[in-house]
N, CA, C and O of each residue as an XYZ file, in Angstrom:
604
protein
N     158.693    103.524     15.318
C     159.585    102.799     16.196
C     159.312    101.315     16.014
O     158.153    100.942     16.199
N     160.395    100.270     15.616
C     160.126     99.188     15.778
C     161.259     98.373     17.146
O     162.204     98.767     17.829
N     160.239     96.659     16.953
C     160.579     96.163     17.870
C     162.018     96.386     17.987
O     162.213     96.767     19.141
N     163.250     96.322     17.266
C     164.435     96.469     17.719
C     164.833     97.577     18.462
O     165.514     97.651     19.485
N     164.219     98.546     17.680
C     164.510    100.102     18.657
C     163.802    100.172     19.808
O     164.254    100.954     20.644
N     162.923     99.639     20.059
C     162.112     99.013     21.670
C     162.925     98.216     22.454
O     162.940     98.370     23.676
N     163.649     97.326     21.864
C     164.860     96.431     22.624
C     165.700     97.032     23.139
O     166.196     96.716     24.221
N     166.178     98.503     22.124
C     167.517     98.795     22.736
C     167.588     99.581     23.409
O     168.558     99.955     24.068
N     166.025    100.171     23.329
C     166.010    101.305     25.081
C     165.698    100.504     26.039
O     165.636    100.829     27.225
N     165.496     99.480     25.613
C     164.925     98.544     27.045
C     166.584     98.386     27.411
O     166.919     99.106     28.352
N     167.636     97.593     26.842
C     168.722     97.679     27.233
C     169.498     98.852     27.631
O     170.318     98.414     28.438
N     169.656     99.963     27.509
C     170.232    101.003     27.141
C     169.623    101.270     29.154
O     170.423    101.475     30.066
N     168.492    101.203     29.284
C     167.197    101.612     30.296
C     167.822    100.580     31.559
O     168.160    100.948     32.684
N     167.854     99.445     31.105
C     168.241     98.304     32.159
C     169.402     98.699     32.718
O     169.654     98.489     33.905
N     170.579     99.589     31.526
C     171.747     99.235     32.068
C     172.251    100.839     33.171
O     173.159    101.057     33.973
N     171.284    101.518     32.719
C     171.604    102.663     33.705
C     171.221    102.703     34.749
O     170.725    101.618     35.055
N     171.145    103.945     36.088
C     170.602    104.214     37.231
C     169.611    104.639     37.399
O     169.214    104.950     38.523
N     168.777    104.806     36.096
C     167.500    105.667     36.499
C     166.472    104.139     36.756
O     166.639    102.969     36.410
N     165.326    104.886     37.566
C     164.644    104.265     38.402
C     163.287    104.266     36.826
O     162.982    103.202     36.287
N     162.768    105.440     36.429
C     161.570    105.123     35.817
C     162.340    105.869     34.120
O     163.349    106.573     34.164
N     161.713    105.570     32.943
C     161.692    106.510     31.918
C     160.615    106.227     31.166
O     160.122    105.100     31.219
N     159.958    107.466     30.146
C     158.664    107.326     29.640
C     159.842    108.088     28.129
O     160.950    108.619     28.209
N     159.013    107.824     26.985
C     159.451    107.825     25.755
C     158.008    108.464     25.115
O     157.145    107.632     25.393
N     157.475    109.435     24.478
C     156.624    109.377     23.418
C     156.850    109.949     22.304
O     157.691    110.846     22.242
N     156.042    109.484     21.052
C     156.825    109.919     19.834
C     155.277    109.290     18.616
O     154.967    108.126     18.364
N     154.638    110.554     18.125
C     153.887    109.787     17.008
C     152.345    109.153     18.191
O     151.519    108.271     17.956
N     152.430    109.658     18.880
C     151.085    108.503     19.659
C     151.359    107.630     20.293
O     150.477    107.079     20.951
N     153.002    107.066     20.342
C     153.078    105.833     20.954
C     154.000    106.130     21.916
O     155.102    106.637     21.702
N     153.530    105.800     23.022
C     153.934    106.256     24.463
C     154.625    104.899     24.983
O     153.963    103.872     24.836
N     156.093    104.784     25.671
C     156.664    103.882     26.389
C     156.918    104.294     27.402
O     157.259    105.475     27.465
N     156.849    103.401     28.739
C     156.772    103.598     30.125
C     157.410    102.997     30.581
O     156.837    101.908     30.612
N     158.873    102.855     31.293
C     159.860    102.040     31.660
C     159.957    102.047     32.929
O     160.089    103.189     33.368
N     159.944    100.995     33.938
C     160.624    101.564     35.419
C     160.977    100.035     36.012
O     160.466     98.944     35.758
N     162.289    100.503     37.091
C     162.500     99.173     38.028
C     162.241     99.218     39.040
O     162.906     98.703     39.940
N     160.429    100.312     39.296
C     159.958     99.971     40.381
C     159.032     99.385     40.321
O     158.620     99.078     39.202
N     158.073     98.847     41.884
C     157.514     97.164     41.552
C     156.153     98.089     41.312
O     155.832     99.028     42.040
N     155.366     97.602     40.057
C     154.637     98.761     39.798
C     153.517     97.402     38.762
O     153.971     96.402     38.206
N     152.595     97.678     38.786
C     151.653     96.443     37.812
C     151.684     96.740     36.308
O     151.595     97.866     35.818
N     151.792     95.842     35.787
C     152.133     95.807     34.256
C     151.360     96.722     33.264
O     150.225     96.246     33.272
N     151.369     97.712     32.471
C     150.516     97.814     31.744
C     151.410     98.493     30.450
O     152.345     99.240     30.738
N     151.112     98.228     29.113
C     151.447     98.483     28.016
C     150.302     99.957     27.421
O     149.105    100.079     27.682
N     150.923    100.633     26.826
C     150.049    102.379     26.298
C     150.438    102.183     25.295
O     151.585    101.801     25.065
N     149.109    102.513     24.017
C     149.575    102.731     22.854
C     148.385    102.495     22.370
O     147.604    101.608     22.715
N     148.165    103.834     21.029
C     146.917    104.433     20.564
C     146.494    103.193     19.865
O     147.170    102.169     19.776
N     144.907    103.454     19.214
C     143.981    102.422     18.855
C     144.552    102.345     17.302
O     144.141    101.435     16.582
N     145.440    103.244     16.828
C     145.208    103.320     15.323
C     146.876    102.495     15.106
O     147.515    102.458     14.054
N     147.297    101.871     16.496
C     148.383    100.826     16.029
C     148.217     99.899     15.618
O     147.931     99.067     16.479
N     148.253     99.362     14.189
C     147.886     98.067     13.821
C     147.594     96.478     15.183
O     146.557     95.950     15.583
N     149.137     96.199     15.510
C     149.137     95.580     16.880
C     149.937     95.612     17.805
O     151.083     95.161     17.788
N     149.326     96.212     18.787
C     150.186     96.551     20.090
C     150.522     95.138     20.349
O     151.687     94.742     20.315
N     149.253     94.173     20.675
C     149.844     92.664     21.215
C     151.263     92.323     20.599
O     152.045     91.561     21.170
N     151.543     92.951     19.374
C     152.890     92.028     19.190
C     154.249     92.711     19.424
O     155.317     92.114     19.290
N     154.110     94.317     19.870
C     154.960     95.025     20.528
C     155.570     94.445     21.935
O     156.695     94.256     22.398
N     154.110     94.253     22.394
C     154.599     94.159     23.999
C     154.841     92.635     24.147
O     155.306     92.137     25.172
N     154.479     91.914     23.010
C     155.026     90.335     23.442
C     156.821     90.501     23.075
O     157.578     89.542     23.228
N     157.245     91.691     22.643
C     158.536     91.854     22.294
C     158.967     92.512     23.646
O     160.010     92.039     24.098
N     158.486     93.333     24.260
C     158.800     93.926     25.713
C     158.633     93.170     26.416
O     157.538     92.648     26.625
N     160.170     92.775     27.240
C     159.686     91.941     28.892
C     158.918     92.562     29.477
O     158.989     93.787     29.390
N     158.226     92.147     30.029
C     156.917     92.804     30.964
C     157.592     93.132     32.083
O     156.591     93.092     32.799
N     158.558     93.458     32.925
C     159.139     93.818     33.502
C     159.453     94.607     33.370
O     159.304     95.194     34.441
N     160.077     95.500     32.403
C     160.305     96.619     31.852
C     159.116     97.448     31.975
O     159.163     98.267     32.893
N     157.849     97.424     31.125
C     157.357     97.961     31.371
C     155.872     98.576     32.589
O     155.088     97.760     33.072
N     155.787     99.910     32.841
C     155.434    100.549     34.026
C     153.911    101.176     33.300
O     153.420    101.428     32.200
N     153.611    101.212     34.676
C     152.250    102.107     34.846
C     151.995    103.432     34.935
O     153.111    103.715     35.372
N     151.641    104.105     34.900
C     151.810    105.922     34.781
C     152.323    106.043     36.190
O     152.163    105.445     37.254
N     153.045    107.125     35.720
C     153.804    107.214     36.971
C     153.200    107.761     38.677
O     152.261    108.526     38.899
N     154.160    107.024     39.756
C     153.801    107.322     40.842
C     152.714    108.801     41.217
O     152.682    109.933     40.736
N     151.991    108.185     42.189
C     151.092    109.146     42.583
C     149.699    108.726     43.341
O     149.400    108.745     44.535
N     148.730    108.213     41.795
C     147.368    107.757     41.970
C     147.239    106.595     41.187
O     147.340    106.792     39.976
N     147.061    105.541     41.519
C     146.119    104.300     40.734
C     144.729    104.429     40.749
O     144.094    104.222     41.783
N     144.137    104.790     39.577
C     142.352    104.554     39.662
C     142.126    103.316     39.402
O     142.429    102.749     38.352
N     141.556    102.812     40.390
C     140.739    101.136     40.729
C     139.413    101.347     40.529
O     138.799    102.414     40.533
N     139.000    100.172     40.344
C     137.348    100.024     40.682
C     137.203    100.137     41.943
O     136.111    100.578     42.302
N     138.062     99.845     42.855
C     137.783     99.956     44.545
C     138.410    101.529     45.027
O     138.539    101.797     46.222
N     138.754    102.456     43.994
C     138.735    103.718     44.646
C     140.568    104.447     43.826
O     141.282    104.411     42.824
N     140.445    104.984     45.127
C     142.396    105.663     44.101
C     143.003    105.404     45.229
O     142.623    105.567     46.389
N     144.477    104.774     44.580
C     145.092    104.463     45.479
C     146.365    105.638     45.598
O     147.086    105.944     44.649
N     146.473    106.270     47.110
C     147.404    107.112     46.852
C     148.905    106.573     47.138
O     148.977    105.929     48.185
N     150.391    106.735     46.255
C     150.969    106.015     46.274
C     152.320    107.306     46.680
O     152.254    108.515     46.456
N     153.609    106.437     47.405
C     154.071    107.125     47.920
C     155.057    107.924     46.693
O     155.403    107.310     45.684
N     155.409    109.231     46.917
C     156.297    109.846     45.553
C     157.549    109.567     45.884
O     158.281    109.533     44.895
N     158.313    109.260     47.334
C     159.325    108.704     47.535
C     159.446    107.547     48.131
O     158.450    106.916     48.485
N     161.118    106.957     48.389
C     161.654    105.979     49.394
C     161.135    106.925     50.747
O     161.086    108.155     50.718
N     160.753    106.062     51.953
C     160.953    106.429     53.271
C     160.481    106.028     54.347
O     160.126    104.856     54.224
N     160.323    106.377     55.226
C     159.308    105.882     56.578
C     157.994    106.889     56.645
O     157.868    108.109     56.752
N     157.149    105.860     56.538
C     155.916    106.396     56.562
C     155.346    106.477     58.056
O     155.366    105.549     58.864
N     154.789    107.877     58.291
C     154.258    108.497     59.695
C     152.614    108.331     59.834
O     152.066    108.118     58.753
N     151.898    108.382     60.776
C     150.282    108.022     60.274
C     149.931    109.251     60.663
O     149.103    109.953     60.084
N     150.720    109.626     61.926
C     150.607    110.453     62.583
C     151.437    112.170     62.952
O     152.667    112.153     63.006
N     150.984    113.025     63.096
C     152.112    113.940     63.024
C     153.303    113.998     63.979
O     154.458    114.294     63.675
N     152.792    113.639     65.287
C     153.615    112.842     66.476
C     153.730    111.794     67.055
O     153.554    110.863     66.269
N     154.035    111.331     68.493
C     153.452    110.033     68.663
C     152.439    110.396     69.596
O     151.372    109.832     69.840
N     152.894    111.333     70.035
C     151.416    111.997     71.029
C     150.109    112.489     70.612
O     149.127    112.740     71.311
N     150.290    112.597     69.170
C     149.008    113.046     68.555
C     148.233    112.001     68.031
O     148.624    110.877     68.344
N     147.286    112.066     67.353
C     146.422    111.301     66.675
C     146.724    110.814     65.278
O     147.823    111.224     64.907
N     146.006    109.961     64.252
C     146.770    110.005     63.341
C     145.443    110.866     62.497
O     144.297    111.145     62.850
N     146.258    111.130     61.170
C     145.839    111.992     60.059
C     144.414    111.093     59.693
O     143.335    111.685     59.651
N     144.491    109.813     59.466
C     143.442    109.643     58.776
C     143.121    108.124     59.513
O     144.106    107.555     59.985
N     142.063    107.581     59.609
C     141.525    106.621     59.460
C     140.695    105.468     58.843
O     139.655    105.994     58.447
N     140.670    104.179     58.585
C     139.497    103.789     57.911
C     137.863    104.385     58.409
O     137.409    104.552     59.541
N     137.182    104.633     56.922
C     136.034    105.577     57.624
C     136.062    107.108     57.410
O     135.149    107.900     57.178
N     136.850    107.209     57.497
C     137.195    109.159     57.481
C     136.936    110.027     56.211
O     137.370    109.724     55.100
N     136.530    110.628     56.356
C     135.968    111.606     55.184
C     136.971    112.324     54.732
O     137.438    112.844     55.745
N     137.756    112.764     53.573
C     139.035    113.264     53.276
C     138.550    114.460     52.340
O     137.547    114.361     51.634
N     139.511    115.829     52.408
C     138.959    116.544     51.545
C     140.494    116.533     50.902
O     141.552    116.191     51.429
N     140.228    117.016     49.614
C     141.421    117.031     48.501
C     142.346    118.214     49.157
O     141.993    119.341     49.507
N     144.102    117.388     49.233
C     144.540    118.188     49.378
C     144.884    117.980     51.237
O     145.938    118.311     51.778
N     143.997    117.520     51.751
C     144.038    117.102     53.208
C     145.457    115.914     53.363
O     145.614    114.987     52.569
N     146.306    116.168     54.440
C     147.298    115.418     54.501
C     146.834    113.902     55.231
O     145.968    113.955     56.105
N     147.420    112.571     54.859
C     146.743    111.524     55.177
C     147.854    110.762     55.758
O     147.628    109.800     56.493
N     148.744    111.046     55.540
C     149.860    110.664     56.090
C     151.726    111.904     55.828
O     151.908    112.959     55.221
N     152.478    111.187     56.479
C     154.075    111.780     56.377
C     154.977    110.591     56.143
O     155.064    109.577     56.836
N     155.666    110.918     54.980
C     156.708    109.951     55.167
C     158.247    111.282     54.718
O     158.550    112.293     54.084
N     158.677    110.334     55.556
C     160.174    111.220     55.820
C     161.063    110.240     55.110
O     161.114    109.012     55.039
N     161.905    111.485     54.491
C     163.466    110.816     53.843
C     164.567    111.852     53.827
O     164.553    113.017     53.431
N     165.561    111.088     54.385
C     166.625    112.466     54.271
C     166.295    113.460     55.840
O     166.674    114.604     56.091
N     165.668    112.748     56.483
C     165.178    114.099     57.600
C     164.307    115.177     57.047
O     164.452    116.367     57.327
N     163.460    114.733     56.304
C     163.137    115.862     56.110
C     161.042    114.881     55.819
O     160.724    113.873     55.188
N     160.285    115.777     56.571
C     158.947    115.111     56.621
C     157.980    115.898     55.306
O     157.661    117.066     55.083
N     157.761    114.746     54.697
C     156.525    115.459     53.687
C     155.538    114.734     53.790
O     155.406    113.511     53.726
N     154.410    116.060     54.055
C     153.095    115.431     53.700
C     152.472    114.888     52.880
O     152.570    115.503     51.818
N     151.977    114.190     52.821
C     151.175    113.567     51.690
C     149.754    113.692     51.473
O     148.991    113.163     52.281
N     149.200    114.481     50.241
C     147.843    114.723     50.516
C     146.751    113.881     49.671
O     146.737    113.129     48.697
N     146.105    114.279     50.334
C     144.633    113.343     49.808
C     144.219    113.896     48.144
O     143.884    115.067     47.965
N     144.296    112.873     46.962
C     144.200    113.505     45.692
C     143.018    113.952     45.397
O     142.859    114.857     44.577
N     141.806    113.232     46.182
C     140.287    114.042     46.176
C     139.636    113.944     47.014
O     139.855    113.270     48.021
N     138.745    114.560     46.792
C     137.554    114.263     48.024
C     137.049    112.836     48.083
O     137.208    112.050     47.149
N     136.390    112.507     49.300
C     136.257    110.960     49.994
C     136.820    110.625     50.994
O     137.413    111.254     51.869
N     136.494    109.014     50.741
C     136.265    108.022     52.218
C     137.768    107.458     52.529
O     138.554    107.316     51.593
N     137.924    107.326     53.086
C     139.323    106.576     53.506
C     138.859    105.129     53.696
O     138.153    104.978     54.693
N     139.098    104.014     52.958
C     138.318    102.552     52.576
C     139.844    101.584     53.348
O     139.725    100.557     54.017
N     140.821    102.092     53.095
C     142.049    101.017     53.804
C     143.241    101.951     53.619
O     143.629    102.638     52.674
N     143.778    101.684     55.117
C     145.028    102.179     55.112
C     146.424    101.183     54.949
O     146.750    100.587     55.975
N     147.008    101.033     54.100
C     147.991     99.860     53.664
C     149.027     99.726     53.831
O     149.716     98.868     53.279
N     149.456    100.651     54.745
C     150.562    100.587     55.702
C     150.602    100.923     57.119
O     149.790    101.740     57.554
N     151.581    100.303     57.990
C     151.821    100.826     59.277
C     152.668    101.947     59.867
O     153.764    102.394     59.528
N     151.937    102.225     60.727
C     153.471    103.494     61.554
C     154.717    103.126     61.453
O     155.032    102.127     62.099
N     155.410    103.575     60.912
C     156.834    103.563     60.850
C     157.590    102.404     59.738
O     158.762    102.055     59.600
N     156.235    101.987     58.999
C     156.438    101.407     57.695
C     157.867    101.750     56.705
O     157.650    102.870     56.242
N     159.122    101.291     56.233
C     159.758    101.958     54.829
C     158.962    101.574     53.917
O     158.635    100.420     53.641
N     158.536    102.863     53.283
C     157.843    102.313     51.866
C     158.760    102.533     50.813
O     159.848    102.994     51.158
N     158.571    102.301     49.547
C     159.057    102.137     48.595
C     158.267    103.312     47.360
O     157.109    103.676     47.157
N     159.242    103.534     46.904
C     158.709    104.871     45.731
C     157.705    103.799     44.973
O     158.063    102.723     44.492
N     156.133    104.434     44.978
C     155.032    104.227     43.826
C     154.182    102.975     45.191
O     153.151    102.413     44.819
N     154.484    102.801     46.018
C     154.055    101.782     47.284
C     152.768    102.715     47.395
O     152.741    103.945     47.416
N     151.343    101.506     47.481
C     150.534    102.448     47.974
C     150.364    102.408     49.413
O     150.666    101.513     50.201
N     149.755    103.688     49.643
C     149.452    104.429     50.891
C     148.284    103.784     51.668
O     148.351    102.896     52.518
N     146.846    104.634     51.035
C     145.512    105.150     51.313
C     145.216    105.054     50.067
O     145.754    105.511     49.059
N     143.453    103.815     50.391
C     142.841    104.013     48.989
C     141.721    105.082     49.645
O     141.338    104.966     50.808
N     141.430    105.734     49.087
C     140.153    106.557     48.934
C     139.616    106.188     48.064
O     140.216    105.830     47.050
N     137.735    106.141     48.230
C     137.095    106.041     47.131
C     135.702    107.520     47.625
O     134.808    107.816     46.832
């Protein structure tokens, strides 16, 4: 694949409705999305030079593995899989799911965010601490928005 054929899925990508697309072919993996997501370029060690691929890709274009988990040095960040309003809590009368401090087991729900009427849980991707919660009750988040870092 060269830089031109990189251009024209970037155009081709810009001009449609889809939100994310990933491409691989040969080892070399492309990651496209127009959600707000931190920059990062993929592509194996045995490419002569990636630097001069991605100085051909607006950095805008390209995305980070897709929604879910960011692994940080400060822990994983769990990120939302949809648009919606994020819940902390299962009611307003109840307590919430998680707190800073809280011990999480994988799989444990840490929050709800609802879309469409319809509430999904969101679970904890591993075991651990709950280090910051990065949104509020009744927050709209945004698809790939993080949640809860656990470390």
């Amino acid at each position: 694949m060269n830089n031109t054929d990189i251009k024209d899925l970037m155009s081709q990508f810009d001009q449609s409705s889809l939100r994310e697309f990933s491409y691989t072919n040969d080892g070399i993996q492309l990651l496209f999305s127009k959600n707000e997501h931190q920059v990062e370029a993929v592509a194996p060690a045995s490419v002569a030079s990636p630097a001069a691929v991605v100085e051909e890709v607006e950095a805008s274009q390209v995305a980070t593995p897709p929604a879910g988990i960011d692994g940080t040095d400060e822990g994983m960040v769990v990120e939302s899989p949809l648009v919606g309003v994020a819940y902390l809590a299962p009611s307003p009368d109840k307590p919430v799911f998680v707190t800073i401090g809280d011990r999480v087991k994988k799989g444990q729900t840490v929050m709800i965010v609802e879309a469409m009427k319809v509430m999904n849980e969101i679970p904890a991707p591993c075991d651990g601490r709950v280090v910051e919660v990065l949104v509020t009750n009744e927050d709209v988040v945004e698809y790939g928005q993080g949640l809860v870092r656990i470390v």
